[in-house]
C-alpha positions in Angstrom: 56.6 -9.4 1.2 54.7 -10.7 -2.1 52.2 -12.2 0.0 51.7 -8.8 1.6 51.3 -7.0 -1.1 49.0 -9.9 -2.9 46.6 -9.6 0.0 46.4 -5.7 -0.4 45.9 -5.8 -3.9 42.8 -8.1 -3.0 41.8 -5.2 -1.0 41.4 -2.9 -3.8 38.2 -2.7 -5.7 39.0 -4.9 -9.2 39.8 -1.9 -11.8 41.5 -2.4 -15.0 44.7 -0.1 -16.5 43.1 -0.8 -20.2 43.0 2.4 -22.0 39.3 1.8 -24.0 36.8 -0.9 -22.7 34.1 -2.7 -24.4 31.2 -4.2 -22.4 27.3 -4.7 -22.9 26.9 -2.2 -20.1 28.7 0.7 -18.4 27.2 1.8 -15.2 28.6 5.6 -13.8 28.8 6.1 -10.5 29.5 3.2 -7.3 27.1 4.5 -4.7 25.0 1.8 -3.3 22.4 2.1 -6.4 25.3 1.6 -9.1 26.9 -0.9 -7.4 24.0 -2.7 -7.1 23.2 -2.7 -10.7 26.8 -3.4 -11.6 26.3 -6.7 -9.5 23.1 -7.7 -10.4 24.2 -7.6 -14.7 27.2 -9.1 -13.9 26.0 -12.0 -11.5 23.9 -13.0 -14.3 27.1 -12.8 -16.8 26.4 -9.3 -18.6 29.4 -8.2 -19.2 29.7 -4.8 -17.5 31.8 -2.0 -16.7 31.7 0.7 -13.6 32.8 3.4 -14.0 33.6 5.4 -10.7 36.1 6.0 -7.8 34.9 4.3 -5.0 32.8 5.9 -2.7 34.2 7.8 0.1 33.1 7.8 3.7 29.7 7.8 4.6 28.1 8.0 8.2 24.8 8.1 7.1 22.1 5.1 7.4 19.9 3.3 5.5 16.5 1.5 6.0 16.4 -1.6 3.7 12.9 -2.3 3.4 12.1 -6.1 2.9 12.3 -5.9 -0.9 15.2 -4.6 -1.0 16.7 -6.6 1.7 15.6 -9.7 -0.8 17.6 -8.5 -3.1 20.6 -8.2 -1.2 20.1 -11.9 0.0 19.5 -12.8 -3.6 22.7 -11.3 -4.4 24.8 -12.4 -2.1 25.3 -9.6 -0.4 23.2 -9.8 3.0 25.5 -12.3 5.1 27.9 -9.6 4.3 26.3 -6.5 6.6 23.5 -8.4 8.4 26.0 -8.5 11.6 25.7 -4.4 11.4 22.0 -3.9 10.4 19.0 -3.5 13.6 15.3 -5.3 12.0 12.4 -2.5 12.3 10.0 -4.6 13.5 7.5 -1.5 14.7 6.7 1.6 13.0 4.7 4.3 15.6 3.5 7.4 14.6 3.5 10.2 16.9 1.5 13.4 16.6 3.4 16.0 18.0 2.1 19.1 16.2 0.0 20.2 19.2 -2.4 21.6 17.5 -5.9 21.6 17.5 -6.9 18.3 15.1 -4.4 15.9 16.1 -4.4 12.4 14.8 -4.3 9.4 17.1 -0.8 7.4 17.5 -0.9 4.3 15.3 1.5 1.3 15.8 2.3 -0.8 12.5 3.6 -4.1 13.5 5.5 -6.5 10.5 3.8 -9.3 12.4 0.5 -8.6 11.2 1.2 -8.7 8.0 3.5 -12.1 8.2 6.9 -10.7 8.2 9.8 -10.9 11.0 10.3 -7.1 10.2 9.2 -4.5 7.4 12.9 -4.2 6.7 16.8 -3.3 8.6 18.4 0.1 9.3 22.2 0.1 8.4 25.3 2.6 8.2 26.1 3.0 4.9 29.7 2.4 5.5 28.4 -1.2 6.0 26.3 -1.6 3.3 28.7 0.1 0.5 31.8 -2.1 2.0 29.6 -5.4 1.6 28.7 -4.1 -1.9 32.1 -3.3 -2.7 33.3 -7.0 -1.6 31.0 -8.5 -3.5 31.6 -6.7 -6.7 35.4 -7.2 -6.2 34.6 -11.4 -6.6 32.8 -10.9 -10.2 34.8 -11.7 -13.2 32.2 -10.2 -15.6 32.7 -6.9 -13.7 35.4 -4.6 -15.1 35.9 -1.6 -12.5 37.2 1.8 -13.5 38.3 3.7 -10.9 37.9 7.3 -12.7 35.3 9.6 -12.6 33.6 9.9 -16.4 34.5 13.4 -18.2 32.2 13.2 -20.9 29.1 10.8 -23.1 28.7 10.6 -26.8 25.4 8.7 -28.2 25.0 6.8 -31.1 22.8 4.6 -33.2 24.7 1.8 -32.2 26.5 2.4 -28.8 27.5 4.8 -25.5 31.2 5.9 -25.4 31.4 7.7 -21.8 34.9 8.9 -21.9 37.1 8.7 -18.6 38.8 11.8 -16.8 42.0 9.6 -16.7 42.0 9.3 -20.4 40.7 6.3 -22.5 37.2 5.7 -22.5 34.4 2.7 -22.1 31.8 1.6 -25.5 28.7 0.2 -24.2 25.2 -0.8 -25.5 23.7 0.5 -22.6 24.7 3.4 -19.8 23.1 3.0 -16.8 23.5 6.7 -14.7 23.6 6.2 -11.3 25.8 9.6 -11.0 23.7 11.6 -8.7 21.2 15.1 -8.9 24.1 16.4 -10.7 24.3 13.8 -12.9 27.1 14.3 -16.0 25.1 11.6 -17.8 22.1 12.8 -17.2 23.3 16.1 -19.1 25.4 14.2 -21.9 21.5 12.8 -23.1 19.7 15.8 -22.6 17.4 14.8 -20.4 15.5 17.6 -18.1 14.3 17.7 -14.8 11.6 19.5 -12.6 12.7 20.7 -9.3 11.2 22.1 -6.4 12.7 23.2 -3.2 11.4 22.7 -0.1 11.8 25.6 2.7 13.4 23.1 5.3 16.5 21.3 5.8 17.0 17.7 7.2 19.2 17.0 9.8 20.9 13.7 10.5 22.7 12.4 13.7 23.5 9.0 15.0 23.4 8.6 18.8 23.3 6.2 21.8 20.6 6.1 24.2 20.5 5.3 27.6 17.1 2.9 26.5 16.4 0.4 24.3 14.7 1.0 21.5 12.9 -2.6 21.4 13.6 -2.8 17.7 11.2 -0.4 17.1 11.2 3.5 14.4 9.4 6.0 16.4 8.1 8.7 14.1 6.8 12.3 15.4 4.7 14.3 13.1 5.6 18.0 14.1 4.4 21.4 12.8 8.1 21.7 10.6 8.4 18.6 9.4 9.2 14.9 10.8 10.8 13.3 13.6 12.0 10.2 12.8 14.0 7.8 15.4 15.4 4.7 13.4 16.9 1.8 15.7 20.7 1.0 15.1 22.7 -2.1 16.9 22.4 -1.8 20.5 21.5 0.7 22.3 21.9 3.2 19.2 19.4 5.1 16.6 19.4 7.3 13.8 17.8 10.3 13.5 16.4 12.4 10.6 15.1 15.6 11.8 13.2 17.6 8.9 13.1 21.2 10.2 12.5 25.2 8.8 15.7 25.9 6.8 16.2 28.7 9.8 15.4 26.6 12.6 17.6 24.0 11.1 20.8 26.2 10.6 20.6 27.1 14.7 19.8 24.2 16.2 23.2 22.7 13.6 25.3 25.5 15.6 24.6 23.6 18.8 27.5 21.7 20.6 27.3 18.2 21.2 25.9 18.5 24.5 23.1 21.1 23.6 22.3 19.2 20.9 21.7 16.0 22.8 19.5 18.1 25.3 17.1 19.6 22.6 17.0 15.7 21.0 16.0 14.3 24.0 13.3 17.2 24.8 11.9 16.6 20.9 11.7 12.7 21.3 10.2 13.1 24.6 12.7 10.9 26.7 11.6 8.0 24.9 15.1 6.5 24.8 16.4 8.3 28.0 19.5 10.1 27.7 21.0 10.9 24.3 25.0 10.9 23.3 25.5 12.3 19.9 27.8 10.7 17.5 31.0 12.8 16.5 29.9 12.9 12.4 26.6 14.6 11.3 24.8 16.0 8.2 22.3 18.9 7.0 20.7 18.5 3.9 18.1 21.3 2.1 15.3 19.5 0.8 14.1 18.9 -2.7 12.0 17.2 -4.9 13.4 16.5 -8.3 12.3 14.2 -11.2 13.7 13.9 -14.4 11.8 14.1 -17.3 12.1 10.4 -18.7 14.1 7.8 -16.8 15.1 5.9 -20.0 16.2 7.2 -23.5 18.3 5.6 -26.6 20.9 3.7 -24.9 20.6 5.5 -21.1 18.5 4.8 -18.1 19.0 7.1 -15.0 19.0 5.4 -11.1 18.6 6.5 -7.7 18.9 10.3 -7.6 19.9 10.9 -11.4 16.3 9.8 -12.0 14.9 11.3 -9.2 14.7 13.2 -5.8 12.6 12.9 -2.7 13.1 14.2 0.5 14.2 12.0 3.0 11.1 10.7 4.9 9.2 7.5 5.0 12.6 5.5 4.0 11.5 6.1 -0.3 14.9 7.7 -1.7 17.4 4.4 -1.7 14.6 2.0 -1.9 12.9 3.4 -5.0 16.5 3.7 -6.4 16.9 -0.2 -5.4 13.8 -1.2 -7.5 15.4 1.2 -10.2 18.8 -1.1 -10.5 16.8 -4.2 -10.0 14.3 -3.4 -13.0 16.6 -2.2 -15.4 18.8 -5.1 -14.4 15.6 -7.6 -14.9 15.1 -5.8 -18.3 18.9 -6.2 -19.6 19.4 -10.0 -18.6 16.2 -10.7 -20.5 17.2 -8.9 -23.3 20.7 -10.5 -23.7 19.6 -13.8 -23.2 16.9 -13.3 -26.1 19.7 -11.7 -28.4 18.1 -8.2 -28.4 19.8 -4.9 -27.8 20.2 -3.8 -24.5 20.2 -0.3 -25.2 17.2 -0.3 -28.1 15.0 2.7 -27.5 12.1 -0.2 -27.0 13.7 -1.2 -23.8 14.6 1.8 -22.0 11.4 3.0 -23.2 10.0 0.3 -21.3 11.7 1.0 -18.6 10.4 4.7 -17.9 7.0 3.1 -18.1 8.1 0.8 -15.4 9.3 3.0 -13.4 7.0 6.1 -13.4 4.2 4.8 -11.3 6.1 3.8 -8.4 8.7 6.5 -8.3 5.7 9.3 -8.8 3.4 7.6 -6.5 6.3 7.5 -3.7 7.2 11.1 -4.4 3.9 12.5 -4.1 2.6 10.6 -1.2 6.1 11.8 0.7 5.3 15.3 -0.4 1.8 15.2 0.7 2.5 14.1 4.1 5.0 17.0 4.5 2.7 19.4 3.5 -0.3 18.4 5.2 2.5 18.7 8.6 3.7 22.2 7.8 0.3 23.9 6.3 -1.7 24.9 8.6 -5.3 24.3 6.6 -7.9 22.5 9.0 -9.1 20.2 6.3 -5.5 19.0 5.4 -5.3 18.1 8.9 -8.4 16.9 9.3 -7.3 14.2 6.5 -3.8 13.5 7.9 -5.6 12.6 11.1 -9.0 11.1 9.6 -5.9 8.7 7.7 -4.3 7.6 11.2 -7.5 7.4 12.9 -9.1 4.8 10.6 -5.9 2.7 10.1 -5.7 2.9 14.1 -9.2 1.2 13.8 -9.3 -0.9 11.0 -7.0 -4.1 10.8 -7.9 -5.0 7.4 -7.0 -0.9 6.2 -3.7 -1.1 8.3 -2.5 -4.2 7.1 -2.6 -2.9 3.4 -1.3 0.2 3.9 2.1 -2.0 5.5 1.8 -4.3 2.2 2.0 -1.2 0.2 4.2 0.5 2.4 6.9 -2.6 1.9 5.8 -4.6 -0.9 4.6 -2.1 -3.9 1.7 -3.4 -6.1 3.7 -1.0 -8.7 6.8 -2.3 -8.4 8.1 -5.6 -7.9 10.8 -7.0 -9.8 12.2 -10.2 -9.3 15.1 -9.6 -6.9 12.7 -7.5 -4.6 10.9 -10.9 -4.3 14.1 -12.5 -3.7 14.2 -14.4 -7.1 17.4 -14.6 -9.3 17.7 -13.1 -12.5 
């Protein structure tokens, strides 16, 4: 019976009953973004605390790109999903506006640029529960399973009080709570929102044909199309629709659904199966007015927003945790403050470029989809058309596209801290 119990204890993410913590970080919120900073400081001996329940179900997927798939290997964390993830070893682009200008289709092969594949596509259940092991088996990782009911600043430290009572003093808080984030609020830091007239719909299906390891993208008049191979005969899909459209075609039963899938992907993959779990999610693009202040920087969606096309919102939150993380070890290990204003500073410099960059290229392609202004389209398809024709002008665009000139910290290059 004690050994029972032992091995479901081990089950359990590693919390602590202490009423106040002390640590060099706190991290709030245990979504993949958190819990990848939480593991990053504390495989490099930062002692840290999460603060968080652990996430609950998600059916959604991911596409790793190849940085951040480095920095999963780096930390131990690959050989943990890797059995669940599908390489995307193809990109192809699809004009399906019908309209009058319409761009060429353009194939982007990882080949040509010297990689096995420009990244993996995996269910977040995966992903989190191999994040979650691996945090679990740190011993500088303290884990509070409570949600955080308020922040206090100081000169000197970050006490983020705990809905369970007690509370955790840091030199640094690192928010990974989310657009709502309580952090976020507790510094006073802003944001700039826009909201985008469409709605994203996610599914995950089987297919009666394989998908040959490749992500089939069609550009259509209300947004994109985007098929994303799974294991096996399976896929993802993120369809980016009108708001209106989106909230009919959601009403659908299984089988219509499946019909009007396979009529929009053109039978590519023959016959379509939904999955039982699906989501809708209104589109938005959100930024926060600084990503680093006196003792806080803000992660993944508490830093910023970005719809949910090209594969940008988890992977620029991935180069968020592994720069802050990069920034912290350096810091402790020359005896500075984690939390000085001169670091976080340095952080939202960082940061900017390749989070803005990513945010307005995404929003530019949607736009130049939905407006129906001849010389927008005209340079959507002049875009596809030359990388189509020019090898050298494709194979920078996939560089860019995987490895960022703006961003690469160390673990995207599959370095240790």
């Amino acid at each position: 019976m004690l050994g029972v119990l032992w091995q479901l204890h081990l089950l359990l993410p590693k919390a602590t009953d202490m009423e106040n913590v002390s640590a060099d970080c706190v991290i709030v919120g245990a979504g993949p973004v958190g819990l990848t900073a939480a593991i990053a400081l504390a495989s490099a001996g930062v002692e840290t605390a999460l603060v968080a329940r652990a996430a609950s179900a998600d059916h959604r997927t991911t596409a790793l790109l190849h940085g951040s798939v480095n920095a999963m290997v780096s930390l131990g964390i690959w050989e943990r999903c890797r059995m669940h993830a599908a390489p995307l070893n193809v990109l192809r682009i699809i004009d399906d506006t019908r309209r009058l200008l319409r761009a060429p289709e353009v194939q982007f092969a990882a080949s040509e640029i010297g990689l096995e594949a420009f990244g993996h596509n995996v269910e977040n259940r995966f992903l989190v529960e191999a994040l979650e092991a691996r945090a679990r088996a740190l011993n500088s990782l303290t884990w509070l399973a409570a949600d955080a009911r308020a922040v206090e600043f100081t000169d000197e430290n970050v006490v983020v009080s705990l809905q369970t009572g007690g509370s955790v003093t840091a030199r640094l808080l690192i928010a990974a709570d989310g657009r709502r984030s309580l952090c976020r609020s507790g510094a006073a830091i802003e944001t700039e929102r826009r909201a985008c007239a469409q709605t994203a719909l996610t599914f995950n299906l089987h297919h009666s044909r394989p998908h040959h390891d490749t992500s089939t993208e069609f550009h259509t008049a209300s947004g994109p199309f985007t098929l994303v191979p799974l294991r096996g005969d399976r896929s993802s899909l993120v369809l980016v629709s009108a708001a209106d459209e989106a909230e009919a075609l959601a009403a659908l039963p299984p089988s219509a659904m499946a019909q009007e899938i396979e009529r929009r992907s053109h039978s590519i993959l023959g016959r379509i199966k939904l999955e039982p779990s699906r989501g809708s999610f209104p589109l938005a693009v959100e930024h926060a007015r600084r990503f680093g202040a006196h003792r806080i920087a803000l992660v993944g969606e508490a830093a910023h927003v970005v719809p949910p096309i090209g594969a940008q919102g988890l992977n620029l939150g991935l180069r968020d945790a592994a720069t802050i993380s990069e920034l912290v070890v350096a810091a402790r290990r020359s005896g500075h403050d984690p939390g000085a204003r001169e670091l976080t500073d340095r952080y939202d410099r960082m940061r900017r470029t390749d989070v803005m960059s990513r945010s307005l290229a995404v929003e530019l392609l949607n736009r130049s989809l939905l407006s129906g202004f001849l010389p927008l389209q005209a340079a959507r398809g002049t875009g596809l058309f030359l990388m189509r024709r020019s090898d050298a002008l494709r194979r920078a665009a996939m560089r860019e596209g995987v490895m960022p000139a703006a961003s690469q910290p160390r673990l995207m290059r599959g370095q240790a801290l």
